[in-house]
C-alpha positions in Angstrom: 15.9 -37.7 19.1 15.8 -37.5 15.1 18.7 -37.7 12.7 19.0 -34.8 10.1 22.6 -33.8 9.6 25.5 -36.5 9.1 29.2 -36.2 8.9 30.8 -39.0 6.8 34.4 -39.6 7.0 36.4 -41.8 4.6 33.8 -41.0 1.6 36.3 -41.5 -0.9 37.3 -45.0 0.5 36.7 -48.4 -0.8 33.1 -48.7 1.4 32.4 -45.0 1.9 30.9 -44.6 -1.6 27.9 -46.8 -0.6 27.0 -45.6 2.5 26.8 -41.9 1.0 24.5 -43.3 -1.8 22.7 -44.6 1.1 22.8 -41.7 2.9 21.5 -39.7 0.4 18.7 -42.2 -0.5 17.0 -41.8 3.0 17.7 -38.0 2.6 20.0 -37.5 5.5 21.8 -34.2 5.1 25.2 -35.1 4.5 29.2 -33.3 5.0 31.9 -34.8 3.7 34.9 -34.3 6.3 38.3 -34.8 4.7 41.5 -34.0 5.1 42.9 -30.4 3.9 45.8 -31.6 1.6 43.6 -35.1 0.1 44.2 -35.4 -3.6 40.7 -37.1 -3.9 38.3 -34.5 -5.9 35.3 -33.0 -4.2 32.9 -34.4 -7.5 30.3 -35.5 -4.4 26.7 -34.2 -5.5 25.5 -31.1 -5.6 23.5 -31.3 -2.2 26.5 -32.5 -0.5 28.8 -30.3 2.0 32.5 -30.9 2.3 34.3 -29.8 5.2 38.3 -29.6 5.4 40.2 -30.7 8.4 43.9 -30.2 9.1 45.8 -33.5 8.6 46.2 -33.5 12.5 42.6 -34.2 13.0 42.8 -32.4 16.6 40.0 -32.2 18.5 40.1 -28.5 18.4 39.7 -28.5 14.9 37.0 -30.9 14.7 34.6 -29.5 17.4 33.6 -26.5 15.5 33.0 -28.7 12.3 30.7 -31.4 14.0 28.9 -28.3 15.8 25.1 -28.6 14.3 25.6 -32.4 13.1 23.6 -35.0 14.5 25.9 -38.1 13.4 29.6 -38.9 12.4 29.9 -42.3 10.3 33.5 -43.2 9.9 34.8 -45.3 7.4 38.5 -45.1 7.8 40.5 -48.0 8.5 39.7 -50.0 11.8 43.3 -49.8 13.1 43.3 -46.1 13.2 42.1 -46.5 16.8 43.7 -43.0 18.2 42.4 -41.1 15.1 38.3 -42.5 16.0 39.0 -41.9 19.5 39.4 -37.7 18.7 36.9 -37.8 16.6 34.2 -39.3 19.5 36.2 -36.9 22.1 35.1 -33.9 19.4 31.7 -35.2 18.6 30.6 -35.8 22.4 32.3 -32.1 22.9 30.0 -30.7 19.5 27.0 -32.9 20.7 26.6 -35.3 18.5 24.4 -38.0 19.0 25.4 -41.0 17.3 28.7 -42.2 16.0 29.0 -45.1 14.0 33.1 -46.7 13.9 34.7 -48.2 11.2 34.0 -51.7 12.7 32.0 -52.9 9.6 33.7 -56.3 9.0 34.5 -59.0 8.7 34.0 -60.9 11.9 33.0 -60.8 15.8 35.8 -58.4 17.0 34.7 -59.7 20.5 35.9 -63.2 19.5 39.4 -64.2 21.5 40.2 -66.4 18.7 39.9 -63.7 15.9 41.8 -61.5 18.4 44.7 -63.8 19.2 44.9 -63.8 15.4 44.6 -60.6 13.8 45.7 -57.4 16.2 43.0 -55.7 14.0 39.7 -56.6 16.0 41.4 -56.2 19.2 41.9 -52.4 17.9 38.4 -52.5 17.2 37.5 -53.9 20.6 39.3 -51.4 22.5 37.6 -48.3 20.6 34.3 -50.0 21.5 35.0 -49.9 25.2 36.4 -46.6 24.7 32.9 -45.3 23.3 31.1 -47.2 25.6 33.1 -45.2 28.4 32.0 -41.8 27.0 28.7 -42.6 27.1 28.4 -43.5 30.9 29.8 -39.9 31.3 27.6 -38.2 28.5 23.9 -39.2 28.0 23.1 -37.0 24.6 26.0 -39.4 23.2 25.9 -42.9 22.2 27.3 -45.2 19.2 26.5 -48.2 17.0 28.7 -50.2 15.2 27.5 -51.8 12.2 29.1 -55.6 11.5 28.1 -57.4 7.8 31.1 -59.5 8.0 33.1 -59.9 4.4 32.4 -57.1 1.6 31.2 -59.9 -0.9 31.6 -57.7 -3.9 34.7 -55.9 -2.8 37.8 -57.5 -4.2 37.5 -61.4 -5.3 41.1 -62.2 -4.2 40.2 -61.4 -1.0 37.4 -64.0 -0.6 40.3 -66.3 -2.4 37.9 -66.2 -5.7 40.4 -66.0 -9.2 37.4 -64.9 -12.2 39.7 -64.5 -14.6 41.2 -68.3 -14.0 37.9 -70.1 -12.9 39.9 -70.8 -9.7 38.4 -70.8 -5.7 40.4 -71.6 -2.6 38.1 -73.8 -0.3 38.6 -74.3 3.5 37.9 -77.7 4.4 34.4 -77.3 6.3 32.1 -76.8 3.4 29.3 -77.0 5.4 29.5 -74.3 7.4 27.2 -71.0 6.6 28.8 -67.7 7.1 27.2 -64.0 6.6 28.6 -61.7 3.7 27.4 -58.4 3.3 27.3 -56.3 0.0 28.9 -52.6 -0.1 25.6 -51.4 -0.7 24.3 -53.7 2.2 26.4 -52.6 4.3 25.3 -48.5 3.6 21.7 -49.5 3.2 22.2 -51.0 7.2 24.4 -47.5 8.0 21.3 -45.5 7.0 18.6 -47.6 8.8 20.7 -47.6 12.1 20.3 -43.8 12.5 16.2 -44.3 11.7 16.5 -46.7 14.8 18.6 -44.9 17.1 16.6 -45.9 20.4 16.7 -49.5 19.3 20.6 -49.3 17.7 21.6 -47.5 21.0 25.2 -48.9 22.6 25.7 -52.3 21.0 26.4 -53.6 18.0 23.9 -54.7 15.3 25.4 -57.7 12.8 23.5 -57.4 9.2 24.1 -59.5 6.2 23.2 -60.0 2.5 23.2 -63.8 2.8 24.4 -66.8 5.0 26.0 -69.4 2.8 29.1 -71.9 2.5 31.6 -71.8 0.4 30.4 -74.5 -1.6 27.7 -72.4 -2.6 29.5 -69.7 -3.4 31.3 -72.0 -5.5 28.6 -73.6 -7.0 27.4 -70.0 -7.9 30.2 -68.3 -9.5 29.9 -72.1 -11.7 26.7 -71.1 -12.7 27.2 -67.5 -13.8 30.3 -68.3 -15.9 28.8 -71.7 -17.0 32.3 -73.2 -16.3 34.0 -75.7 -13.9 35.7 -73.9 -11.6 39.5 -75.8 -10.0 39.4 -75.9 -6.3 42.1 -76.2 -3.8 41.2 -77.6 -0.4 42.3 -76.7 2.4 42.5 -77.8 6.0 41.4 -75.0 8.2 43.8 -76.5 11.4 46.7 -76.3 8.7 45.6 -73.8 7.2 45.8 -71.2 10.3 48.7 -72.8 11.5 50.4 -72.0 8.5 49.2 -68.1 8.3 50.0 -68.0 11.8 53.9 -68.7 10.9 53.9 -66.5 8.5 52.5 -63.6 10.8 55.0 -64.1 13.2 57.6 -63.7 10.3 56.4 -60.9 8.9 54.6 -61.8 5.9 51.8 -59.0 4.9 49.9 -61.5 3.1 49.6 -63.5 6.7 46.5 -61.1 8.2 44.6 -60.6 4.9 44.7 -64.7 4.5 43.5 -65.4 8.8 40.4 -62.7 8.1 39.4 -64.3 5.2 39.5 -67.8 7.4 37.8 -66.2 10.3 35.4 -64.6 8.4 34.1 -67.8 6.1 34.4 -70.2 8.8 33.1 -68.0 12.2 30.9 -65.6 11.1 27.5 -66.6 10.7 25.6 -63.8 12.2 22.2 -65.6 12.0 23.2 -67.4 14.9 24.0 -63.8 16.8 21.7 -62.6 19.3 22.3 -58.8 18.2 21.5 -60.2 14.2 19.6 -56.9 13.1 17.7 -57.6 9.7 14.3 -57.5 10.9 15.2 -54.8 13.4 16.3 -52.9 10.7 13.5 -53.8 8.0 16.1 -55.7 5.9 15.8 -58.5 3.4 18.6 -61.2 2.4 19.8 -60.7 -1.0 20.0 -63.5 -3.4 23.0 -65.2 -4.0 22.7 -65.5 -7.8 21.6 -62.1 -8.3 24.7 -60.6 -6.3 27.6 -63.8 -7.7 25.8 -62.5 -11.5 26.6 -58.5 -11.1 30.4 -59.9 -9.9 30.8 -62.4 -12.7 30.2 -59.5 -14.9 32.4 -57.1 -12.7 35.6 -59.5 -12.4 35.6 -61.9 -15.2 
């Protein structure tokens, strides 16, 4: 069972730009799927296919368009649970082997905790057992999803860093290590999960750039803007309880705010036993190197 031919969706998204470099890189053949009416321009290179779906995304539709692939990696968003469940029902029904969810981040969607506080990894927890489902019932199919916890160089806000101000919001246990993952970490994993498909079969593989605290983070971003950064401290109890109030009354801040707790205070995939760098044939990142290249991207 060998990879050739992969369908990306979501290429255009915030992380589906590094896993078609990646793609591409390990010289997978790769089709772009994308809606009929997207605005986003087709300005993919040369050696790559797009294919155009109606908006509907039935399964009807999509069959004859995964006929001849060999793996759909979909990069929507994670809530868009009836959407990925089509588009397994279509690739089981083309023959596709592996699919590969949008469950990249940014903590253990198993956890109860993260459940109870985010509706999100529940969503994600439900398409698993939906994919595990199919593949009791079709043995040519089976999935992978591929977990690096927080996009480190994705949006500084999000990991409550503020460049431009020398500002960093710190929750109270500074001593505890979490996993971050770069995009291109995260695509660089993507591609090496369908070289490994016997070993990648049916579970989940958790990847990383680097395990770290905060307050070396911190201590980092200090060092590549030789300045001293303000911190505000928080008390994770308070903290949650706070965000939790605010969920319940509606504020759209509230979820960003508990994923960015769950993900630098219970996410350290080092400790997981599915942790996948050697499987993979992957090397941690260094934290200077990466906090440099964002300094220079966010300041």
């Amino acid at each position: 069972m060998t990879i050739k031919r992969v369908t990306l969706l979501g290429a255009d998204g915030e992380l589906g730009p590094a896993i078609l470099t990646a793609l591409l890189a390990a010289a997978f053949e790769v089709t772009v799927l994308k809606r009929a009416n997207s605005s986003s321009p087709d300005d993919y290179p040369s050696n790559v296919k797009v294919a155009k779906v109606d908006e509907s995304f039935t399964v009807s539709d999509l069959v004859p368009i995964l006929a001849g692939q060999d793996a759909l990696v979909i990069t929507i968003k994670g809530t868009q649970v009836d959407l990925q469940k089509r588009l397994a029902d279509a690739a089981v029904a083309a023959g596709v082997q592996r699919l590969i969810p949008a469950d990249f981040g940014s903590c253990d969607s198993a956890s109860e905790h993260a459940q109870m506080l985010v509706p999100l990894f529940g969503a994600k927890t439900e398409l698993r057992s939906y994919l595990t489902k199919l593949t009791h019932n079709h043995s040519g199919f089976s999935w992978t999803a591929v977990v690096g916890s927080h996009f480190f160089d994705w949006r500084a806000e999000f990991l409550h860093l503020y460049p431009k101000s020398c500002r960093a919001d710190i929750l109270g246990q500074e001593d505890v290590r979490s996993s971050y993952s770069t995009l291109s970490r995260v695509g660089e994993a993507t591609a090496k999960v369908l070289s490994k498909l016997t070993e990648t079969k049916n579970r989940v593989v958790y990847v990383q750039s680097f395990s770290v605290t905060q307050d070396q983070i911190l201590k980092a971003f200090e060092k590549a803007s030789g300045k001293k950064w303000e911190v505000q401290t928080f008390d994770p109890a308070e903290y949650e309880k706070t965000w939790v109030k605010e969920r319940d009354d509606g504020d759209k801040e509230a979820i960003e705010n508990l994923v960015f707790m769950l993900g630098a205070l219970e996410s350290d995939w080092t400790k997981k036993e599915d942790f996948a760098m050697k499987l993979l044939g992957l090397e941690d990142e260094d934290l200077d190197d990466v906090v440099g290249k964002c300094w220079e991207m966010w300041k």
